[in-house]
Backbone as a printed PyTorch tensor [residue, N CA C, xyz], in Angstrom:
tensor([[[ 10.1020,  -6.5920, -12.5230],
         [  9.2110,  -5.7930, -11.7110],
         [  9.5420,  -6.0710, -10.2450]],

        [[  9.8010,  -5.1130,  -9.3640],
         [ 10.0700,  -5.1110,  -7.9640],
         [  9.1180,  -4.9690,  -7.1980]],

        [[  8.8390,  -6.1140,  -6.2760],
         [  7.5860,  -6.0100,  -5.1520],
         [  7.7720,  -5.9370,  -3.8960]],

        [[  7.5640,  -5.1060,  -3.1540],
         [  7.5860,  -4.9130,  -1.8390],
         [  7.0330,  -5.7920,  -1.0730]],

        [[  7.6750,  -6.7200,   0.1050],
         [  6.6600,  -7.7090,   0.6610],
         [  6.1830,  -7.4000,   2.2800]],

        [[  5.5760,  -7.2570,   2.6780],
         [  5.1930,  -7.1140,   4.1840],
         [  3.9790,  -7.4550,   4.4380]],

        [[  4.0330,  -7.6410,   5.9940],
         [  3.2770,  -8.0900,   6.7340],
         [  2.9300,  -6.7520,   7.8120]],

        [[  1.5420,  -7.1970,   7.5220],
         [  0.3880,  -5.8420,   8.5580],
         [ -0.4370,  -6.3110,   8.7920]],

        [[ -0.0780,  -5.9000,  10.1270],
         [ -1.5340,  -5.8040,  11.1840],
         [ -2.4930,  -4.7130,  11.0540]],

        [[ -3.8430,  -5.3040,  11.0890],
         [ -5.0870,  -4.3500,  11.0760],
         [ -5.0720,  -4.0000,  12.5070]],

        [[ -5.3820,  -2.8830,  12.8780],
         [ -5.3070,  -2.4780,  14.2890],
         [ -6.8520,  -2.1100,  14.2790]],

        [[ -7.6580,  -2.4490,  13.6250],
         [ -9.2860,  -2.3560,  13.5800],
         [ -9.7840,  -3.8720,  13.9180]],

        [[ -9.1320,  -5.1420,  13.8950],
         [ -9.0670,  -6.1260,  13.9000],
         [ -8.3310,  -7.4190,  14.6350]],

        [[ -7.3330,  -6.7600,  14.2750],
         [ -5.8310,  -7.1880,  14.6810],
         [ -5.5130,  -8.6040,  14.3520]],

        [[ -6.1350,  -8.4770,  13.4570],
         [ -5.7300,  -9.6480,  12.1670],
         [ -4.3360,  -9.3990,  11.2220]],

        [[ -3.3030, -10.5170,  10.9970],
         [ -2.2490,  -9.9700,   9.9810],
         [ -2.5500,  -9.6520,   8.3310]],

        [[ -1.8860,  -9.1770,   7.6320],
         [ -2.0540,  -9.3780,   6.4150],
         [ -0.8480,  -9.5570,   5.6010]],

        [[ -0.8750, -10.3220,   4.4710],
         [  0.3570,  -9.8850,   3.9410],
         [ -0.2410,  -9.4190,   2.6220]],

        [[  1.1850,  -7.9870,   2.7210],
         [  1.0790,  -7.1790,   1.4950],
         [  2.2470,  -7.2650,   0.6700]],

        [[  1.4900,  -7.0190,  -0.8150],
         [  2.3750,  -7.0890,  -1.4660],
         [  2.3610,  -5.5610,  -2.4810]],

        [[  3.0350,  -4.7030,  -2.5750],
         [  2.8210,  -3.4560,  -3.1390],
         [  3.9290,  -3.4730,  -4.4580]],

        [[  3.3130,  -3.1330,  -5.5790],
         [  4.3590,  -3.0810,  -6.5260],
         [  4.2640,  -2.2310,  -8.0280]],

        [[  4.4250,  -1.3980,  -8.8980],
         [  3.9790,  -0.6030,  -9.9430],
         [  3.0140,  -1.5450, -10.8290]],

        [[  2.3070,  -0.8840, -11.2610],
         [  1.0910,  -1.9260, -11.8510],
         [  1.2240,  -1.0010, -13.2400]],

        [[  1.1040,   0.2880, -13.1140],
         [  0.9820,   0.9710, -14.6100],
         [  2.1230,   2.0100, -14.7500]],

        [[  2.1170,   2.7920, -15.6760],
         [  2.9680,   3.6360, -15.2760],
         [  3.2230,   4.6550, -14.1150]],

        [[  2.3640,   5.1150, -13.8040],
         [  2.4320,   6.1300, -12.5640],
         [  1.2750,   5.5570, -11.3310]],

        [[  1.2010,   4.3000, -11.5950],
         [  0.0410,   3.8410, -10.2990],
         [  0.9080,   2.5740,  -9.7930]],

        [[  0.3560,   2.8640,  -8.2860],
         [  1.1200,   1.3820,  -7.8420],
         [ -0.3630,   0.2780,  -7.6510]],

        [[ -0.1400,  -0.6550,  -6.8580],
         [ -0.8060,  -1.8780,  -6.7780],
         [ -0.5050,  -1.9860,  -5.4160]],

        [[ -1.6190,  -2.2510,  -4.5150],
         [ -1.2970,  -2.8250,  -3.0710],
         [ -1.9040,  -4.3050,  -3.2760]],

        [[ -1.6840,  -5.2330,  -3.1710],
         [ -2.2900,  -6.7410,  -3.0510],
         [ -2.2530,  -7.3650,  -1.6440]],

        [[ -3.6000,  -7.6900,  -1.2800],
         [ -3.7730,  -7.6800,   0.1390],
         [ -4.1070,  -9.0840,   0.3380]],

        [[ -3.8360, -10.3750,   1.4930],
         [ -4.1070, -11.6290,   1.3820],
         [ -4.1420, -11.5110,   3.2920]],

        [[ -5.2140, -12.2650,   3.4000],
         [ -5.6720, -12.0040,   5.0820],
         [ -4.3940, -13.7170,   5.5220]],

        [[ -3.7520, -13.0320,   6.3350],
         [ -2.6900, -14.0100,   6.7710],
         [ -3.3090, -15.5150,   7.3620]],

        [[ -4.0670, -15.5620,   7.9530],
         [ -4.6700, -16.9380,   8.4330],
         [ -5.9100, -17.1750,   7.7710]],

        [[ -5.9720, -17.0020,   7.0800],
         [ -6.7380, -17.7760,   5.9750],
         [ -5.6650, -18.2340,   4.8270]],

        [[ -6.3170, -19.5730,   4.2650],
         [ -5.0920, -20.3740,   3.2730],
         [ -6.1860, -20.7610,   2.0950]],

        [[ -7.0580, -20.0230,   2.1000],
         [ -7.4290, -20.2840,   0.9000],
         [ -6.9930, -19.4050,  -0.5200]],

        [[ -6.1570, -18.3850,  -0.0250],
         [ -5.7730, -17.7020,  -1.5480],
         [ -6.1360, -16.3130,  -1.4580]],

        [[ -7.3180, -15.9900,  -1.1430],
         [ -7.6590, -14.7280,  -1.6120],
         [ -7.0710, -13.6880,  -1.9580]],

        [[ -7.1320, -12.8520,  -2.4760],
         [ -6.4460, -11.3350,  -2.8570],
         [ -7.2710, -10.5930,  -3.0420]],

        [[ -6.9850,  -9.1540,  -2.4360],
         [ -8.0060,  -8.2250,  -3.0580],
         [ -6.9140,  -7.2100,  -3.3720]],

        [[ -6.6160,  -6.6650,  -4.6950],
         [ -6.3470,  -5.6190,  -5.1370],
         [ -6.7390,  -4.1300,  -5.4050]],

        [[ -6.0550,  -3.2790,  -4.4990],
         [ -6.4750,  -1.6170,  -4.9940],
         [ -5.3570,  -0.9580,  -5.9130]],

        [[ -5.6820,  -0.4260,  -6.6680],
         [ -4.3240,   0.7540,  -7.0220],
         [ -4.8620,   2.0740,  -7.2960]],

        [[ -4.2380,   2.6040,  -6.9360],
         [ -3.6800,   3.8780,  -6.4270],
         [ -2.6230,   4.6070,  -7.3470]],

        [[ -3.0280,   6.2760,  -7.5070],
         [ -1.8810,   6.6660,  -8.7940],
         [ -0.7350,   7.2930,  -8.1310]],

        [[  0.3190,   7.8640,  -8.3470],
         [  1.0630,   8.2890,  -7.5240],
         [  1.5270,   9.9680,  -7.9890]],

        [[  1.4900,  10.7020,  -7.3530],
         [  0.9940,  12.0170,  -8.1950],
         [  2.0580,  12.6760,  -7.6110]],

        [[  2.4310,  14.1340,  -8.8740],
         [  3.7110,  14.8820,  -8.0570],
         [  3.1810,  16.1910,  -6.9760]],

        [[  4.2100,  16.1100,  -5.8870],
         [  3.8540,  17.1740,  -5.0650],
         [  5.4610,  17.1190,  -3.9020]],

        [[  6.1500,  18.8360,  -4.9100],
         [  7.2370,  19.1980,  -4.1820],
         [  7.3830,  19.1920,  -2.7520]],

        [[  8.6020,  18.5610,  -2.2540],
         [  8.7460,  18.8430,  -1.2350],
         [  8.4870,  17.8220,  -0.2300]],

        [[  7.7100,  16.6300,  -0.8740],
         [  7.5770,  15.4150,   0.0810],
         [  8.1660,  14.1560,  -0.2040]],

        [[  9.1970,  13.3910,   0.5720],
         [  9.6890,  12.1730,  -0.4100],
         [  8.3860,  11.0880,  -0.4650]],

        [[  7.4940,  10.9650,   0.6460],
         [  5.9720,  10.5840,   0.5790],
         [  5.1090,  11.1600,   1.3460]],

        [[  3.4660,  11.2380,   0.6220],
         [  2.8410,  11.2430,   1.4140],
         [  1.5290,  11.1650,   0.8860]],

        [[  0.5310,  10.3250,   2.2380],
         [  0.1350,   9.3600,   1.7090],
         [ -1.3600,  10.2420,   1.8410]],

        [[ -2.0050,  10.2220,   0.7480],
         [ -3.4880,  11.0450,   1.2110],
         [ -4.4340,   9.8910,   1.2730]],

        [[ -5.9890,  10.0550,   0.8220],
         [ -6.8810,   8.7100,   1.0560],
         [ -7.2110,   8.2170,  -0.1050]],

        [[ -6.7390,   8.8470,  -1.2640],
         [ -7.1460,   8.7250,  -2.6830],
         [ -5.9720,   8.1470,  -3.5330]],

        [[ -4.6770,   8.5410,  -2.8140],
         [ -3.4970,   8.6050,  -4.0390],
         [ -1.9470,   8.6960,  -2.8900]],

        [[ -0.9510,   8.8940,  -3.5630],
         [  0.1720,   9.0020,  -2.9400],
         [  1.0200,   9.8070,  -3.3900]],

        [[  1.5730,  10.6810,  -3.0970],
         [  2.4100,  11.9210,  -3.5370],
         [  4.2900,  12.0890,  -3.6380]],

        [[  4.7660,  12.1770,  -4.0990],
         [  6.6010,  12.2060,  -4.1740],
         [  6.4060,  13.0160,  -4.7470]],

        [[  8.0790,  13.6900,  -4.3830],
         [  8.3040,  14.7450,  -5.3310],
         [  8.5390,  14.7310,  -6.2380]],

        [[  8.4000,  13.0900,  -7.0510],
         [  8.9640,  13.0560,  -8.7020],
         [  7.5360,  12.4650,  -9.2590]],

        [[  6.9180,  12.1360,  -8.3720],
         [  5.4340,  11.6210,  -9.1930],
         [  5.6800,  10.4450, -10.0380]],

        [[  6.5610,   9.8880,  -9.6060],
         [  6.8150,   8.5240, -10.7140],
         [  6.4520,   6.8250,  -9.6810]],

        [[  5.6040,   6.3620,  -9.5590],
         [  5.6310,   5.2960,  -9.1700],
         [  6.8210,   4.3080,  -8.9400]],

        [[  7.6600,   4.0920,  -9.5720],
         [  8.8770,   3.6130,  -9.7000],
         [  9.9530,   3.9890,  -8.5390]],

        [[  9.9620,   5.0660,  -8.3100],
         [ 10.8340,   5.8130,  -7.5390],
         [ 10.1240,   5.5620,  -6.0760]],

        [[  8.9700,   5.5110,  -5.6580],
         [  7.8740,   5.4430,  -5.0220],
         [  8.2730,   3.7490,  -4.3490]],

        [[  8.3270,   2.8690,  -5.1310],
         [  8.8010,   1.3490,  -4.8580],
         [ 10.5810,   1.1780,  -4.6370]],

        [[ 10.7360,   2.0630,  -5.0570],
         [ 12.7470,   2.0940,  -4.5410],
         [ 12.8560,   2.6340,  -3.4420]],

        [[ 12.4310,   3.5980,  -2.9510],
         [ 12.1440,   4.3880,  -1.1840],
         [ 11.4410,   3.3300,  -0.7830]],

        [[ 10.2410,   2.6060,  -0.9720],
         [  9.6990,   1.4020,   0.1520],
         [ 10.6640,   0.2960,   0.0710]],

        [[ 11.6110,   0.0360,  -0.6050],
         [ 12.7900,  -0.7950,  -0.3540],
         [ 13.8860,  -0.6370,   0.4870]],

        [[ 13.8850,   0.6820,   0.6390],
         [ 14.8290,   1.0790,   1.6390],
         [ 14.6790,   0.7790,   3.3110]],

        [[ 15.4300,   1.0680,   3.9810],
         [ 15.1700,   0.6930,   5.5780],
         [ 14.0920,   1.8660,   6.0460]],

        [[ 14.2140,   2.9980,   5.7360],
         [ 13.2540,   3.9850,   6.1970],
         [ 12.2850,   3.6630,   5.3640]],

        [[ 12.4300,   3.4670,   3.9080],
         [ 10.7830,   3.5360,   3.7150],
         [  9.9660,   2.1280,   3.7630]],

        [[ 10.5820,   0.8290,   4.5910],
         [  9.8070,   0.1360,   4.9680],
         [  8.9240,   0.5840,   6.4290]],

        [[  9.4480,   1.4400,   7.1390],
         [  8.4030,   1.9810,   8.1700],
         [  7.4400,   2.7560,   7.3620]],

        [[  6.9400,   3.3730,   6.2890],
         [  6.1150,   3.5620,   6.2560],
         [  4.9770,   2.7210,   5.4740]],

        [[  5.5130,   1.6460,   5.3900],
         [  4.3310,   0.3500,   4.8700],
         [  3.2940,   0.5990,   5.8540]],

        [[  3.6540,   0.2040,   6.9860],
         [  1.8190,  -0.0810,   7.9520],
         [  1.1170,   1.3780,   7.6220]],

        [[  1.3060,   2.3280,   7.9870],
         [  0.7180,   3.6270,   8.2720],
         [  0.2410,   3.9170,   6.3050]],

        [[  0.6330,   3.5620,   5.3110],
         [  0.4290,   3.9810,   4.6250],
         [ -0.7640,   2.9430,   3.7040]],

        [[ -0.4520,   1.7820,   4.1950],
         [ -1.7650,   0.9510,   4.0210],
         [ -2.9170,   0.7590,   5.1270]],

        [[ -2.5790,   1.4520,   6.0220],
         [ -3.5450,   1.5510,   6.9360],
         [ -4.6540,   2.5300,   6.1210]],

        [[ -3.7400,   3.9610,   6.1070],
         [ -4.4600,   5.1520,   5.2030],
         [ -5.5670,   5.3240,   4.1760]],

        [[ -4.9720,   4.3470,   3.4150],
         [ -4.9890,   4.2250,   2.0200],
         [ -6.4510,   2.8450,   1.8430]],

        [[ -6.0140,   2.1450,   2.6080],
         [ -7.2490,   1.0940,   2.7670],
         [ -8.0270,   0.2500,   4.1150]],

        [[ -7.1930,   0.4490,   5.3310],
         [ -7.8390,   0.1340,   6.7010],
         [ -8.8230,   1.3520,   6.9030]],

        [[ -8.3830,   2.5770,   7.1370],
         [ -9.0450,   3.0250,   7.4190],
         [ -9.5870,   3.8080,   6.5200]],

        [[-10.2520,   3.5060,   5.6670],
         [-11.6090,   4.3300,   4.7270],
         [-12.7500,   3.3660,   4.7410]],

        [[-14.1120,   3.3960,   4.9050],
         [-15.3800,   2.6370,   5.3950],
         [-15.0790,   1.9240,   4.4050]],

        [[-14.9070,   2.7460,   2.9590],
         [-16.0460,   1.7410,   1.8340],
         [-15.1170,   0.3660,   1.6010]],

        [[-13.1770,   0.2550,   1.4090],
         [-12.3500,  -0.1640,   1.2240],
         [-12.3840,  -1.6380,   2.3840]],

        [[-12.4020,  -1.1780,   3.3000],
         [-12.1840,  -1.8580,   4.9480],
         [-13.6020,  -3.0190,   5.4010]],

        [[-14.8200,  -2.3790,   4.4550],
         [-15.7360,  -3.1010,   4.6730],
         [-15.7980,  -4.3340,   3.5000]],

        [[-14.7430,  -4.3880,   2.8020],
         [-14.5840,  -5.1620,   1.6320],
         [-15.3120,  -6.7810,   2.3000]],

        [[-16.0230,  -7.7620,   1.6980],
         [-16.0010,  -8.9270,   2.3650],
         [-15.0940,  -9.6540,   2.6350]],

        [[-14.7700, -10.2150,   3.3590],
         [-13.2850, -11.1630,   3.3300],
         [-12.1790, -10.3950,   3.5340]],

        [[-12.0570,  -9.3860,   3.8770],
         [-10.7730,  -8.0470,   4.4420],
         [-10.5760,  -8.5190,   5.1930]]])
């Protein structure tokens, strides 16, 4: 199983995080989130399905994430690449900084 590793800044905060994003089921990925200066462990996990929609190699809505093959898998081989590590911040920003209910998590 291949995991994407990065580090993000909350720009609501400007606290680091490190993420770890990686296929969890068949067509859903896994973001795993650990607040960088804290050392006690924590994780909070979301996943997210990854759904088909022609014409985009990603894109990221507030619910889900879209490729044009709809396969999660394919989804974690583009965030391995040099271009699709720029869209790590902006797409975990999306997806979980900025939505209230996600962002207000305790310990985020």
């Amino acid at each position: 199983m291949k995991h994407i590793l990065a580090t993000v800044d909350n720009a609501n905060n400007h606290m680091p995080y490190d993420v770890d994003i990686f296929q969890s089921a068949y067509d859903y990925i896994t973001v795993d989130i650990t607040n960088g200066l804290w050392h006690e462990g924590r994780h909070f996990q979301y996943d997210f399905p990854v759904k088909k929609r022609t014409g985009f190699i990603i894109k990221v809505n507030t619910a889900s994430i879209s490729t044009d093959t709809g396969k999660a898998e394919d989804l974690i081989n583009f965030l391995d690449t040099d271009i699709g590590k720029s869209f790590i911040r902006g797409m975990v920003h999306k997806l979980i900084f900025d939505r209230p209910k996600k962002s207000k998590t305790q310990g985020l």
